[in-house]
N, C-alpha and C positions, 0 to 999 in steps of 0.2 A: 728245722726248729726242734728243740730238746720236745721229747713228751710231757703233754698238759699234766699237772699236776692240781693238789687242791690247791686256792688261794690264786691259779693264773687263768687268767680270760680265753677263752676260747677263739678261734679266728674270724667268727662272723664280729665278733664285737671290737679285736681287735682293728677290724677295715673299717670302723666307725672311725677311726682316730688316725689322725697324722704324727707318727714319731719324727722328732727333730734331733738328728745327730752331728756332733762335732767331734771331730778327734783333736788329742794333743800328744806328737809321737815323739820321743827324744830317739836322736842318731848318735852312737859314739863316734865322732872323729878320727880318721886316720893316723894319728899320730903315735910316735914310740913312746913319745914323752906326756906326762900328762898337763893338762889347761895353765896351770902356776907353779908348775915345780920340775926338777929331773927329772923324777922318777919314772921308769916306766910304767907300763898296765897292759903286759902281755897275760890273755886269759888262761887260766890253768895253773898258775904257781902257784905256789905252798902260801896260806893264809896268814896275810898280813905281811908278806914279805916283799912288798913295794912301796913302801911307804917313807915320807919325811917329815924334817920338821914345820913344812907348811900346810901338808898333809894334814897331818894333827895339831895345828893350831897351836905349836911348842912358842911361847915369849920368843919376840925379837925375829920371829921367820915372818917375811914379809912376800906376800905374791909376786911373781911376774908371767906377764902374761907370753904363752905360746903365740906366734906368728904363723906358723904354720897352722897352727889350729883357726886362726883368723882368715887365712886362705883358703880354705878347707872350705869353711863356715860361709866365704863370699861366694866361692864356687855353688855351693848349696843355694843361696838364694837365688842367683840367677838361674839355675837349672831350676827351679821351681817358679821362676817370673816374679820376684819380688823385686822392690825398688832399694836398693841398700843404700841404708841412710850413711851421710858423712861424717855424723857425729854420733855417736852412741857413747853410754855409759853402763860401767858394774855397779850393780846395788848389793848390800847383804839381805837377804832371806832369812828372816830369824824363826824355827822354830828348833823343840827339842825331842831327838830321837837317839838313842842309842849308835845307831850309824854313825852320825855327823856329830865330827869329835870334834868342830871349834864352838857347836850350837848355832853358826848358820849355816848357809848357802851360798855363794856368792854367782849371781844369776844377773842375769838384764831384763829391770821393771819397766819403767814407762819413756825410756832411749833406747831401745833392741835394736837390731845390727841390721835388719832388713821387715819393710812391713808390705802388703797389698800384693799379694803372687796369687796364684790362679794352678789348678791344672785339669784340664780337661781328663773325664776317665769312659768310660765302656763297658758297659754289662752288659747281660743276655736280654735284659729289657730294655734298655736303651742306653744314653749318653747324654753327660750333662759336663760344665765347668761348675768345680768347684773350688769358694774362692780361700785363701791364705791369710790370713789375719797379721801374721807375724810368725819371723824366723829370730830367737834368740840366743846367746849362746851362753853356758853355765858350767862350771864342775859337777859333776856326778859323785853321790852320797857311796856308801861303803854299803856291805850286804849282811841284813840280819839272818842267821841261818837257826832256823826253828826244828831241825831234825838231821837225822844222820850219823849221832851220835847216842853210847847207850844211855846218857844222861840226857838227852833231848826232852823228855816228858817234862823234867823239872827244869832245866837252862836253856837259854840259847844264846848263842854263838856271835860273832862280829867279827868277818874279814872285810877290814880296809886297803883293800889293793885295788878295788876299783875306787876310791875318795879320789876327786879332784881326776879321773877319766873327763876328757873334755867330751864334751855335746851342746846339738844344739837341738832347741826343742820347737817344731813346726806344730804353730796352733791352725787348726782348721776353722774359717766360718760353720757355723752351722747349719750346713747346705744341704747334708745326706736325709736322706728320706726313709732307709730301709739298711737292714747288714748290707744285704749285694750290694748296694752303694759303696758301702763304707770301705769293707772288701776290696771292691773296686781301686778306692782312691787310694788305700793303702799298696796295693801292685803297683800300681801307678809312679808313686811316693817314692817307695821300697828302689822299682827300677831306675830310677830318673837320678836319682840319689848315687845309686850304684855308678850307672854311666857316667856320672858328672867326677866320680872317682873322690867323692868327700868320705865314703863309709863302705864297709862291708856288708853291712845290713844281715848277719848272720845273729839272725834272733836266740838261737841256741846259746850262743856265746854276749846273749845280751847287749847286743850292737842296736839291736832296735826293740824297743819297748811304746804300747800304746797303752793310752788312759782312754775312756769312751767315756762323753757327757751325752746323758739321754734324757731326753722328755715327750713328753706326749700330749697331744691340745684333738678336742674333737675336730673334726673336719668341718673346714669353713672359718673355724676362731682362727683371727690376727693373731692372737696374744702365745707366746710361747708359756708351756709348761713349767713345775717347779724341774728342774732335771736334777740327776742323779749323777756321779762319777765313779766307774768301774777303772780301779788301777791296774796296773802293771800286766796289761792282756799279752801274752808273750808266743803266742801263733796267732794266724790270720783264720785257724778255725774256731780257736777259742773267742776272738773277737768276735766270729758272725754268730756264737752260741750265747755267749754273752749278754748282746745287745739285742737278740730275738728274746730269752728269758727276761730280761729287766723292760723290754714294749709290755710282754703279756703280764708280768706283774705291775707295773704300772694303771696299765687299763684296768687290772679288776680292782687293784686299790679305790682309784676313780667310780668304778661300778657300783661299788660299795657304798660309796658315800663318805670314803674315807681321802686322809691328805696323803701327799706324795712330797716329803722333807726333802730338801736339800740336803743332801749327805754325801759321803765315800761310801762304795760298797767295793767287795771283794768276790773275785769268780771262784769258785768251787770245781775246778775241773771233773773231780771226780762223781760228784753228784749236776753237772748243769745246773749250777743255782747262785745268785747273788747273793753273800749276804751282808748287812750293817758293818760297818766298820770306825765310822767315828761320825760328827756331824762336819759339814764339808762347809771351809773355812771359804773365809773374802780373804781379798788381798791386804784389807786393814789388820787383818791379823797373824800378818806375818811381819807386821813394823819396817816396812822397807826403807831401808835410807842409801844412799850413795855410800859403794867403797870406799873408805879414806885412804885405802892404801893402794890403790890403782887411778890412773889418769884418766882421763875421758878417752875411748876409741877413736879413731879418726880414722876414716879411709880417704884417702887423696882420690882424683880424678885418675892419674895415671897409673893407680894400683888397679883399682878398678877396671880400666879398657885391659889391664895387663891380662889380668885373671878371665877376665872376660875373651877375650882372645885366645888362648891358651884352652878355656873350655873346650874337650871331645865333644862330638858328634850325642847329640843325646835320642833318646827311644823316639817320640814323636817323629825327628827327623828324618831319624835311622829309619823308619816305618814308611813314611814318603817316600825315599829312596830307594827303598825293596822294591814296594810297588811300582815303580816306574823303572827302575835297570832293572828287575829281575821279572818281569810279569808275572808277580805270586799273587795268592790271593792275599786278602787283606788279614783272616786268619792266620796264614803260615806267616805273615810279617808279622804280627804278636805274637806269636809262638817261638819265633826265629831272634826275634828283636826283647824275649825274656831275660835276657840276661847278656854282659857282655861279653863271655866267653862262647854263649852260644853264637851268636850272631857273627865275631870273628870263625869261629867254625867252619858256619855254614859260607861265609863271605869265600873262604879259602878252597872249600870242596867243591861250590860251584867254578871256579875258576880253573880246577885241575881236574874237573868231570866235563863242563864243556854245556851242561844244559845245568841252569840253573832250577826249572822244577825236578827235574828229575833228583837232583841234589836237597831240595828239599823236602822230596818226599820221604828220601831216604835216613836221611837225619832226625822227621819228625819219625818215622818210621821203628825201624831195624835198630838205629843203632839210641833213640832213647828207650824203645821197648828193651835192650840186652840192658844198657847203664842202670836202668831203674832193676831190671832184676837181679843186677849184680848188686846194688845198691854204692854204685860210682857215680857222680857228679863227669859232667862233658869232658874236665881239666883231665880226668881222671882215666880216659877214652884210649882201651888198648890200640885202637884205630885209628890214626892221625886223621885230619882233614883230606889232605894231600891221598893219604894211604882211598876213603872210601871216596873221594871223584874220581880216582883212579878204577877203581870197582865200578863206579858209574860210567864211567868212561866205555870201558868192555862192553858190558850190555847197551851204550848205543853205536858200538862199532858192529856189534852181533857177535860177538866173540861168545859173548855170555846170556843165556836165555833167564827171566823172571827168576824162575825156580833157582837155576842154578847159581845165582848171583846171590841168593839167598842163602845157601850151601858154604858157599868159600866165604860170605860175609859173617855164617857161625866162627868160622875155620880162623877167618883171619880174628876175631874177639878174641876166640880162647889162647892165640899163638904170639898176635902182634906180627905177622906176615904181611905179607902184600898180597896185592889180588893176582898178580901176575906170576906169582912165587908159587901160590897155591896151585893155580891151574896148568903150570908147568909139572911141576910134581906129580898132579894127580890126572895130570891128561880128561881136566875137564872142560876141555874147546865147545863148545855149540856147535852144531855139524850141521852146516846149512848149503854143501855141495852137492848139486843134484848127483853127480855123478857115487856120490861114499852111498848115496840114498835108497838111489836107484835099486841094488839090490836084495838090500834091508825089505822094502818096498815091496818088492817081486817074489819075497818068499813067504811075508804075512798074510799078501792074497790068496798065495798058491796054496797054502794054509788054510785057509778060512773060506772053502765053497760056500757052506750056506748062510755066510754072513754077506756075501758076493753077490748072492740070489738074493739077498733081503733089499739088499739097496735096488739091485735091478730092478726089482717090481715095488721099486716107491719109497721105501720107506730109510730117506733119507738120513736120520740121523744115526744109523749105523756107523756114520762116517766116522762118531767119536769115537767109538769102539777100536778102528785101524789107527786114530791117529794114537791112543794108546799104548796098544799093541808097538807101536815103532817108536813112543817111548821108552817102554821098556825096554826093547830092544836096545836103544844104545842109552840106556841106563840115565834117560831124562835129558841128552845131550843133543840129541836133535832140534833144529828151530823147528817150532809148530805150525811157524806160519806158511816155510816151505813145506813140508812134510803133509800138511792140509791139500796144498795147491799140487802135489805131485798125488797124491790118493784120489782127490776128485778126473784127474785129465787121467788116471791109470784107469778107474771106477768106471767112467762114463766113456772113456773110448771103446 
């Protein structure tokens, strides 16, 4: 939680009170083209330079609607358990912002594409379902840019290249209780999404944006609070900072004796702090009426078994399935099951390494502690799948001891080698033949009288001391565990 400041309740007062949190997250759709037009909305081009005439609301351009976005969009509901309704319709969204150059929206009000989904999520304090209100789908507004420029103080900016980007926007019941929740369901969300292959979900790139609705009622009241809406939360740390500062400003409003408006508020990253933004509208004030210029949606039955059929493997399942083909813990199957590249991954390394925890360990291990400090993503993995089961492989053959598996799996990061290439080259086998041992063995002792005397008369753990020493010796390539079992029968005979 940000540090208390004046004006925010302290945490004994806040556990007086039950926050009630909802989110509503829009996902941009995978598509090249955008929702009603050719155009594309690849992120990163030069400002304003994907744009048309229905983009902009030019006379006589009239919308048509993406089908692939419409796939995309069904795929989504079912990966989230929603019932996708047969009939749906576009309405216009009317307000006025500088972004949105026809002065509406065109979105889905009270016919949306899919309603009543579910998804279960998992925190460190426990687990709950939380449920889905509605999945609907709209054009995405164009971006006001308020700095960047040296005239920033006095102007700002309008690139419409994202206008009319398709999304769809999953409203959450208001089921969360706490951020961790919230946190939670957005992972949850974030993955499920991914898996089901509707979106990237690459926040950075503005693929997923959340709005947080917040209120607060003492404990034991029915009655939900006035809540509050924090727009465009753009991490999942900003979110949990967010919604922890607007519980505690809330509560001391309350504390006070004072009201808690309905409004928009806006997050402050740089300070942790919510502040005012406008007073936060109904839905009567946005004048919604039906498209005139689009048809009603229909999904047929046999679209729907299509898509629905065609659905991959999503995280829940995928999660199941760890746990029973691969005997991991339920941990390493969320960890493993984060993302769909990791989980092909690992799927791959256990198969060409032969023990699948080992393969897991080593993935959550080595090779995400090198990725995160090289700052590489898994795709990004100078180490194929194939390349570290193979390195695992070794070490349960005993070719390769702990340590040294650790050594060649530096080697192979910085090279992009194999594990087998490495230890060829460098002649780093594990030496686990009594006989190479033997007299490595015999000249440590012959070496070491009064460490010989020390064990004789008791004092057993001298033993670490030789099996040491005969690492060093052959330069950490010795197996430990023979190298133990040959010093004790050498020791005690």
């Amino acid at each position: 939680m940000p540090a208390l400041e004046a004006g925010l309740a302290d945490p004994a007062t806040i556990a007086m009170y039950e926050p009630v949190i909802g989110l509503e997250v829009h996902i941009q759709l995978k598509t090249r083209t955008k929702i009603f037009s050719h155009s594309t909305h690849r992120f990163g081009q030069s400002p304003n330079s994907q744009t048309d005439p229905v983009v902009l609301g030019l006379p006589g351009a009239l919308p048509v609607l993406n089908q692939e976005a419409v796939s995309l969009a069904i795929g989504a509901s079912l990966a989230i358990n929603c019932r996708v309704n047969g009939f749906s319709r576009f309405a216009r969204k009317n307000y006025f912002y500088p972004d949105l150059p026809k002065g509406y929206q065109i979105s889905q009000y009270d016919q949306p594409l899919a309603e009543h989904g579910w998804l279960d999520i998992r925190w460190e304090e426990g687990s709950k379902r939380v449920g889905i209100t509605r999945l609907h789908m709209e054009e995405d507004a164009g971006k006001t840019v308020h700095d960047g420029y040296s005239d920033s103080p006095r102007y700002s900016y309008v690139d419409l290249n994202r206008a009319g980007a398709p999304l769809c926007e999953i409203v959450s019941e208001p089921d969360m209780r706490s951020a961790d929740e919230a946190v939670a369901y957005l992972n949850e969300l974030k993955q499920v999404i991914q898996f089901s292959g509707a979106s990237d979900c690459d926040m950075e790139k503005g693929q997923l944006r959340c709005d947080a609705n917040i209120s607060v009622r003492r404990l034991g009241d029915p009655e939900f609070g006035t809540r509050s809406e924090i727009k465009n939360l753009n991490s999942f740390r900003f979110v949990k900072q967010a919604i922890q500062y607007e519980i505690a400003r809330q509560v001391a409003v309350l504390e006070s004796g004072g009201t808690v408006f309905q409004e928009t508020r806006l997050f402050n990253t740089a300070r942790g702090t919510t502040t005012s933004m406008r007073g936060k509208e109904d839905s009567h004030d946005y004048r919604y009426f039906p498209e005139p210029d689009l048809p009603p949606l229909v999904v047929t039955a046999d679209r729907l078994a299509s898509i629905r059929e065609e659905l991959p493997e999503l995280p829940p399942a995928m999660r199941a399935r760890f746990l029973e083909q691969y005997r991991i813990s339920e941990y390493d199957a969320r960890v493993l099951t984060s993302s769909v590249e990791t989980a092909r991954y690992f799927e791959q390394a256990a198969k060409s390494a032969g023990n699948s925890k080992a393969a897991a360990n080593w993935v959550q291990g080595e090779l995400m502690g090198a990725l995160n400090a090289a700052g590489k993503n898994i795709e990004e993995s100078p180490v194929s799948a194939d390349a570290l089961g193979g390195l695992v492989a070794l070490v349960e053959q005993g070719t390769l001891s702990g340590k040294l598996a650790k050594q060649v799996f530096a080697k192979m990061f910085a090279t992009g080698k194999s594990a087998k290439e490495i230890v060829k080259a460098e002649g780093l086998r594990q030496i686990s033949d009594a006989g190479e041992l033997d007299g490595i063995i015999g000249k440590i002792l012959d070496s070491s009288p009064k460490q010989v005397a020390q064990y004789k008369g008791g004092k057993k753990g001298v033993l670490g001391y030789f099996v040491g020493q005969v690492m060093r010796a052959t330069r950490g390539q010795a197996n430990p565990r023979v190298a133990n079992q040959m010093l004790r029968k050498a020791l005690d005979g």
